[in-house]
C-alpha positions in Angstrom: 122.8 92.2 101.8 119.8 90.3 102.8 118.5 93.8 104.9 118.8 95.7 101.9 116.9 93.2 99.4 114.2 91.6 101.8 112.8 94.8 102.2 112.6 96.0 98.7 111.1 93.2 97.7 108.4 92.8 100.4 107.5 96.4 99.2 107.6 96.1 95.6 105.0 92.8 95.8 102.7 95.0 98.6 102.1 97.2 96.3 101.6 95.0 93.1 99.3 93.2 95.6 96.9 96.4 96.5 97.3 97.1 92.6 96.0 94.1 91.7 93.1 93.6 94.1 92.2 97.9 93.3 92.0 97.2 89.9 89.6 94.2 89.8 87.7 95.2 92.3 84.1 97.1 92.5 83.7 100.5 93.9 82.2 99.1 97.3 85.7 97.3 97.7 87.7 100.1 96.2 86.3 101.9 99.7 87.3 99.2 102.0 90.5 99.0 100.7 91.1 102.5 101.0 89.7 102.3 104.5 91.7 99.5 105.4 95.1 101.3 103.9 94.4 104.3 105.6 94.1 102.6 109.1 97.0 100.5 108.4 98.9 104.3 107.5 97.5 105.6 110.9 98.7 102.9 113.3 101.8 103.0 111.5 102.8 106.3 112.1 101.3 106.2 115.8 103.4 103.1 116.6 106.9 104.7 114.5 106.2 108.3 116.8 105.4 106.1 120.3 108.7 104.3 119.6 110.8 107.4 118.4 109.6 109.2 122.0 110.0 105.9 124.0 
């Protein structure tokens, strides 16, 4: 039960999180943010193909 809900909820509050700090902040750390989300995406989908080869 606890893999189904852990999960969920990590997800849900990551993205209230980034929601949060995107709409307070300025347009200089809207681009870092950004940035930042779309190396995080990158290195995420690098590390989920390296293991699905391995």
């Amino acid at each position: 039960m606890i893999k189904f809900i852990l999960p969920i909820a990590i997800f849900i509050a990551t993205i209230y999180g980034i929601s949060y700090f995107w709409t307070i902040s300025s347009s200089k750390n809207k681009k870092n943010i950004a940035l930042g989300l779309i190396t995080i995406f990158l290195i995420g989908i690098s590390l989920t193909i390296y293991l699905i080869i391995d």
